[in-house]
N, C-alpha and C positions, 0 to 999 in steps of 0.2 A: 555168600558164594556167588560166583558167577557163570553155574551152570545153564540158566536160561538165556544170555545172550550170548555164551559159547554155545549153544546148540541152534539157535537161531541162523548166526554165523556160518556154522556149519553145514546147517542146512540149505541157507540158500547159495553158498557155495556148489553143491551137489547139482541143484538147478544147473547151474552154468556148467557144471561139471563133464559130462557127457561131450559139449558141444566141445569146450579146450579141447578136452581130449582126441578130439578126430578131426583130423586137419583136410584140407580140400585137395590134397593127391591121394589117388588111386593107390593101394597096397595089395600085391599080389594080383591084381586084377582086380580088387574090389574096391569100387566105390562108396568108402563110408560117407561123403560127405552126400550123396547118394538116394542111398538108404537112410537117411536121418531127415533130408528133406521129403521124401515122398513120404515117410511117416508123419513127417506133420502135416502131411495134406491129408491125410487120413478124417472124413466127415463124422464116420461112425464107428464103434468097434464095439466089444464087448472085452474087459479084461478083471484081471486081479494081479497084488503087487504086496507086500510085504517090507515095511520100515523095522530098523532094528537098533537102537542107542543103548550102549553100554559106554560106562564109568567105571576105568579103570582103576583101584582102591592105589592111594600112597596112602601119607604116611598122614594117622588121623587123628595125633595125639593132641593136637591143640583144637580140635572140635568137642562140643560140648558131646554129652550124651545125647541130648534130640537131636543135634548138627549127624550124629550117626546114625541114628535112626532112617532119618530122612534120607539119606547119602544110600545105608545099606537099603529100603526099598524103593529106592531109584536109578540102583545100579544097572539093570537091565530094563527095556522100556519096548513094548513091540506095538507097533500099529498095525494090523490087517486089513487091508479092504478088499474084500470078496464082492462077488453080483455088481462090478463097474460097471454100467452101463452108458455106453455116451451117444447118443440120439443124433447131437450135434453142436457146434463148440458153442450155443446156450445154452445145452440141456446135459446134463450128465445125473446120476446120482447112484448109490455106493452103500452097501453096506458094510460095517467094521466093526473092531474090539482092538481098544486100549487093553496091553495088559502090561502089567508093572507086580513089584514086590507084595501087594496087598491083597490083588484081585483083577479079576477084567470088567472093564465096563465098554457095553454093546453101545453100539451109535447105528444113525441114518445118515445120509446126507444128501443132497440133493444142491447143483446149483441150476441157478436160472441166471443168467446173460453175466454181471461181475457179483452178482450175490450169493454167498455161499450160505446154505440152510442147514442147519445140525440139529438132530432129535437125538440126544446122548439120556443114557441111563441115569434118572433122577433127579432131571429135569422137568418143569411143570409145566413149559411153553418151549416152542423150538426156539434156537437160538441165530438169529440172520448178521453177516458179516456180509459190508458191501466192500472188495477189493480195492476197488477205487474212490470210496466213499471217503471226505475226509482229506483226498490223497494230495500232497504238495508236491507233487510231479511236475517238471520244468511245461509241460507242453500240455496239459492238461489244464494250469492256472492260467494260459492264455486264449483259452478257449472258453466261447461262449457256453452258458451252461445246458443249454439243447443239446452242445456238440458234446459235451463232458459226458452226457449220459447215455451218448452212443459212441464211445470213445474206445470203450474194452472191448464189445461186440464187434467195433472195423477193426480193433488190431489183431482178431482171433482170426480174422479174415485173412490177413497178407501175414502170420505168424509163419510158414514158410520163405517169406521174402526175410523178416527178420533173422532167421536162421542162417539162409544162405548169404546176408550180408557177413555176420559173424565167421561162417564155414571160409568164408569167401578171402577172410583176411588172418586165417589161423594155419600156423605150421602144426604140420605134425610131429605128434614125440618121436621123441626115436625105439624105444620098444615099444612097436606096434607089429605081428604077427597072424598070420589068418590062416584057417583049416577047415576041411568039410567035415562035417559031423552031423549025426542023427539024435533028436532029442524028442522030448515032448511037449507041445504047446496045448494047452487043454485037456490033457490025455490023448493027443493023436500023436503018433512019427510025423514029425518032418525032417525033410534033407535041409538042409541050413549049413551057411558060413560064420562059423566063429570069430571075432577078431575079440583078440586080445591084445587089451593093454597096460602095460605098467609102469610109472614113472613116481620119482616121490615128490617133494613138498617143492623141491627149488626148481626143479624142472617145470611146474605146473605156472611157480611164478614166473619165471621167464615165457612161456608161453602166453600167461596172460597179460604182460606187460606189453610184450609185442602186438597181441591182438589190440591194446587199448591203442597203442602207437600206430599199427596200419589203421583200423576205424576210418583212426583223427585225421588222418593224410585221407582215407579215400571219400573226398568231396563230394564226387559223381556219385558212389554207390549209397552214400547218406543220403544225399538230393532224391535219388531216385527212388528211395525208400519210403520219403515224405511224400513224396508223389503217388505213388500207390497208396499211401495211405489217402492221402487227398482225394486220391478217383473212390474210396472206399466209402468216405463220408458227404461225397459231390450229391447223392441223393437227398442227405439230409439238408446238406446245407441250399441247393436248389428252394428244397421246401421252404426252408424258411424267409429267403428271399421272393417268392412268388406269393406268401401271405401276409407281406408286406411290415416284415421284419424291418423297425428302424433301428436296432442293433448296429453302429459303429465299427462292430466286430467282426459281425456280419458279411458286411458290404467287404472289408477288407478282403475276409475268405472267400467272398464269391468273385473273386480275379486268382486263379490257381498258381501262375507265377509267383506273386506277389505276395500270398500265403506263404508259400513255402520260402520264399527269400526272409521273409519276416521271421518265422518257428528256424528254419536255419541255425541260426548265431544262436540263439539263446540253449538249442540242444547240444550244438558242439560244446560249449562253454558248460555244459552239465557233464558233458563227458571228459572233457577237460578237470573238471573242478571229482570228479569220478577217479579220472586216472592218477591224480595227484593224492587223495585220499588213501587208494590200495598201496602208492610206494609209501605213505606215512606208515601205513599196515605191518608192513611186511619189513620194513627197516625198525620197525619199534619204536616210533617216534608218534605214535596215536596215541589219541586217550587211551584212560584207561579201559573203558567200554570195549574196545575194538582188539583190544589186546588178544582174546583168543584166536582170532583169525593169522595173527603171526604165525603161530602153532602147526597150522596148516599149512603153511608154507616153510616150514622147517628142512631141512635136510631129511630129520628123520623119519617125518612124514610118509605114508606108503597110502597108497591111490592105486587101486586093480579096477580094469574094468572089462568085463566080455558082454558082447551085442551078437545076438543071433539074427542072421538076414535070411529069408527066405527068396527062392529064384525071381521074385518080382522086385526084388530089393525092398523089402518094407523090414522093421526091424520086430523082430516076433515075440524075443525075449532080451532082457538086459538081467547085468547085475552091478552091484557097483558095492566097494568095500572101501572103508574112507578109515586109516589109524594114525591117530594123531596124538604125538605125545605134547605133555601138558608140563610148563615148570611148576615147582613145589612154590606156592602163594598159601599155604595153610588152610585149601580148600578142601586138602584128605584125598585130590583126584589128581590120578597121575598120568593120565592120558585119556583119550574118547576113543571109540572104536565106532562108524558108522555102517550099515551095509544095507542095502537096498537091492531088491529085484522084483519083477514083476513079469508078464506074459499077457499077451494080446490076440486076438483071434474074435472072426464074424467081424474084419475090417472091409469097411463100405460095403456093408451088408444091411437090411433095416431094422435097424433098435431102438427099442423103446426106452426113453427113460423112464423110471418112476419120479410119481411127481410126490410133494410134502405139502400137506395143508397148513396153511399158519391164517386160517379165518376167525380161529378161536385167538389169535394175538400171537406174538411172537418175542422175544427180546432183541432190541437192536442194540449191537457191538461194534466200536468202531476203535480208533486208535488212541483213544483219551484212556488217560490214567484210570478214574472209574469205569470204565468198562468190565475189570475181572470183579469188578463190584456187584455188576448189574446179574452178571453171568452168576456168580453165587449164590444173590438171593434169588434165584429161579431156581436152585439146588432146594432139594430135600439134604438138609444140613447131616443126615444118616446114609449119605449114600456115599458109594466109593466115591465117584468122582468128586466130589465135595471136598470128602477126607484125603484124596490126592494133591486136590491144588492147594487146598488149605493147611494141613499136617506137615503134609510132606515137600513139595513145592513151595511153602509160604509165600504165597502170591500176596496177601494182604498184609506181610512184614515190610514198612514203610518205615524210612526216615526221611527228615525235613529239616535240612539247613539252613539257615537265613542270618546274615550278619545285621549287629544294632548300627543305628546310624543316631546321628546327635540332635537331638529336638527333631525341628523341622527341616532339618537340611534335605534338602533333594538328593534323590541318586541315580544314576547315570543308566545303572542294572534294566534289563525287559521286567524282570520282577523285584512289587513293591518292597519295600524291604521294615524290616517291626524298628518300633523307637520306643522311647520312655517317655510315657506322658507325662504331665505336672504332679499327676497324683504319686509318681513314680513306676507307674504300672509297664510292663515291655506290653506293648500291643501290636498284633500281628497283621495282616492280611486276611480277612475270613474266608474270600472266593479263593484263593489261592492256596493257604490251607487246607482248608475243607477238602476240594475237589481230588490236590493230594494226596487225601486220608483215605478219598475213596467215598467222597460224599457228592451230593448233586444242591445247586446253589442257584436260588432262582432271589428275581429283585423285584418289588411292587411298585413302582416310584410315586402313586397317588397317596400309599400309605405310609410310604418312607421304610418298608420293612425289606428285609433277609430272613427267607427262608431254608434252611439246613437239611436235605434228605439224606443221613446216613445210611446207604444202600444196603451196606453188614447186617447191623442191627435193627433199620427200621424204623431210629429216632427220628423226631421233626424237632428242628431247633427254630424259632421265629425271635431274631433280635430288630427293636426298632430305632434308626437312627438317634441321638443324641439322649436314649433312655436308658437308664442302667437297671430297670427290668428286661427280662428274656424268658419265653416260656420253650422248654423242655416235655414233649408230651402234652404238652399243655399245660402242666407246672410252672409254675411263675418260679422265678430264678434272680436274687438281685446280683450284678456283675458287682467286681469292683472300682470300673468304671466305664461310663456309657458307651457305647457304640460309635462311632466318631467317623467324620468322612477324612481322611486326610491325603493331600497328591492323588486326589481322584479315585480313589479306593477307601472302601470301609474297610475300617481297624476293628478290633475286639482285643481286650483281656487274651492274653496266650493262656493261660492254664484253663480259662474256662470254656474258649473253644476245643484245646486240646482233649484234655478229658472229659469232655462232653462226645468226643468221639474217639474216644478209648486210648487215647495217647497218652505218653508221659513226656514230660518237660525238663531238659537241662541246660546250664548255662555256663561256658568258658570264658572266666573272667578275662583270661588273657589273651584269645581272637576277639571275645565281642561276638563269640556267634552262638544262636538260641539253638536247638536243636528239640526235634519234639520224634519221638519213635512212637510205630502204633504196631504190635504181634495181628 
């Protein structure tokens, strides 16, 4: 099923959401575009907010019995975050509960500058996600890595400028609406402006395709933008030219013109290469992967949203309802329903955040395949969350593709591809594999070994170059044939890396392609 990168999709569509939505004219007399920028200047607040993902049930007769199981305790899914606290835009942190078909599981979390900190229920260690850790962002790769790791922190800084660029070059829908109205923000009355708005799937693309289209033409307000950000990180970068930084990189960015003539081109050309992407989307001509995002740009799509502003213009409360029907692919789900609201108050007011200890260790998570690896075995394997991603989610249901190639021929592929060696053996890629399956692959090169940490269960697999022993646990293991370097990668026997890390192995005579699944 492709529920988790349809809600991905989804969701960071929502992000963007908001901003489409409210275009830079005044309505009624109100200035949403407004009230949306001075909210993000906001230093400090105190809030709470509510996520809500429902799966709508088709038709689920070609799902196995677990395929329904998993489907019916994942059809409603609620995230709460109560006690938001935000100090300032490095410090925030939150308490919450996951609740789904099984049960709820409580969380903490806490960020500090782009690192997100989680202490979730049955867990043994918190668990740290760096936002930009990892990140292959256009403007980010071309940056020194002093600048890289003060990169998220300056952009929280002019994240108002970012906004109002967007605001800047967005029309407004056309049913948009505004009324005074008394509600409650914390349990107080306030007088507050409503706007409301509704449009469905095709209007939001059209919207957004124009905002990609003005962007790309507004030169000046892009330039100007990196230039704020330039004056944002002229501290750091000062610094490091005054302590005598022979950095290449350096020296470039310490001429501010010149920087930004440079980062220029290569961000247009991301957004370029961006806006080309969405009309793939949204035409139906993407991968498969990206295929839910169509969905949402559907005709039949429905998108509500109401923003309560208070006399200062700041925005107090939101909600946002996101229904998106799904075509029949034999996933049993026949549309997604999103909805989202939250409430704010004690803005630039002084809060504390609470902070989270990770002295006693923590687990690092980042964008690599083993990571939902890492995160599990820090799971007390009895606990809901455990049984959520694993049961029901099947985060650790892998498959692995690879076509044969003929002896030694080379192949053209980023990834190495298995052959038949003399013995007649298919032999695979072990780093590549492995990491795959959800295993961690470390190399010794004085002793010529491969070492295997299946993160799941715990195994240590140790194969040494050109030996057809391997020890498992420590168990000596003889392959069927040696470990082999071949096109600059080690090979292994497929079945015995495979099912040494809980895979099964198949083979289509008539592609030539291996196939190895792991539950």
């Amino acid at each position: 099923m492709y529920k988790k990168k349809m809600t991905w999709w989804v969701s960071a569509a929502m992000v963007f959401l908001l901003l489409a939505l409210t275009g830079c004219q005044a309505v009624q007399g109100l200035d949403l575009a407004e009230a949306i920028k001075n909210s993000a200047t906001v230093k400090s607040s105190e809030s709470k907010g509510t996520l809500q993902i429902e799966f709508v049930p088709g038709d689920t007769s070609k799902l196995t019995a677990d395929e329904q199981k998993s489907l019916s305790a994942l059809q409603h899914v609620q995230v709460e975050l109560t006690n938001v606290k935000t100090q300032n835009a490095q410090q925030t942190s939150a308490e919450g509960t996951i609740t789904y078909g099984k049960g709820s599981i409580p969380f903490k979390l806490a960020t500090e500058g782009t690192k997100i900190i989680l202490s979730i229920e049955g867990a043994k260690k918190p668990i740290v996600y760096d936002v930009l850790g990892g990140s292959d962002a256009t403007l980010t790769k071309m940056l020194p890595t002093v600048i890289q790791e003060q990169f998220g922190n300056k952009l929280a800084e002019i994240k108002s400028s970012v906004i109002g660029l967007i605001l800047a070059n967005t029309a407004n829908p056309s049913n948009i609406s505004v009324s005074s109205v008394t509600d409650k923000v914390n349990g107080a009355d306030l007088s507050l402006q409503q706007a409301h708005i509704e449009l469905n799937g095709t209007e939001l693309a059209t919207l957004l395709q124009k905002l990609f289209s003005n962007i790309l033409a507004d030169e000046a307000g892009l330039k100007e933008l990196l230039s704020q950000l330039y004056d944002a990180l002229s501290p750091v970068i000062e610094d490091q030219v005054k302590s005598g930084s022979a950095d290449f990189a350096m020296t470039i960015l310490s001429n501010k013109q010149l920087a930004i003539g440079l980062v220029y081109e290569p961000i247009h050309d991301f957004l370029e290469k961006a806006a080309a992407s969405f009309e793939e989307a949204i035409s139906g001509n993407a991968e498969q992967g990206v295929m839910p995002i169509k969905g949402l740009f559907d005709a039949k799509s429905t998108l509500q949203a109401d923003l309560y502003i208070d006399a200062d213009k700041f925005i107090r409360k939101q909600t946002l309802a996101v229904n998106v029907p799904l075509p029949d692919k034999g996933t049993g789900v026949a549309g997604l329903k999103i909805s989202f609201a939250s409430e704010t108050w004690n803005m630039n007011k002084p809060v504390t955040a609470d902070t989270m200890d990770i002295s006693g260790g923590a687990v690092q998570v980042g964008k690599d395949a083993s990571s939902i690896y890492r995160v599990l075995g820090d799971l007390d394997n009895q606990s809901t969350f455990y049984k959520m991603l694993r049961e029901d989610m099947k985060v650790t249901k892998k498959e692995v593709n690879l076509k044969l190639t003929d002896g030694d021929a080379g192949s053209t592929s980023d990834t190495p591809q298995p052959f038949i060696n003399a013995d007649n053996k298919t032999m695979v890629p072990v780093r590549f594999i492995s990491e795959k399956l959800g295993a961690e692959v470390s190399w010794n090169g004085d002793l010529q070994e491969v070492t295997i940490k299946d993160l799941l269960s715990g195994k240590t697999i140790v194969l040494k170059l050109d030996s057809k022993i391997a020890t498992v646990d420590g168990a000596s293991i003889e392959l069927e044939s040696a470990a082999t370097l071949h096109n600059g990668s080690t090979f292994v026997p497929i079945r015995f890396i495979a099912e040494s890390l809980g895979g099964k192995v198949s083979f289509d005579d008539d592609t030539r392609v291996v196939t190895i699944k792991r539950d």
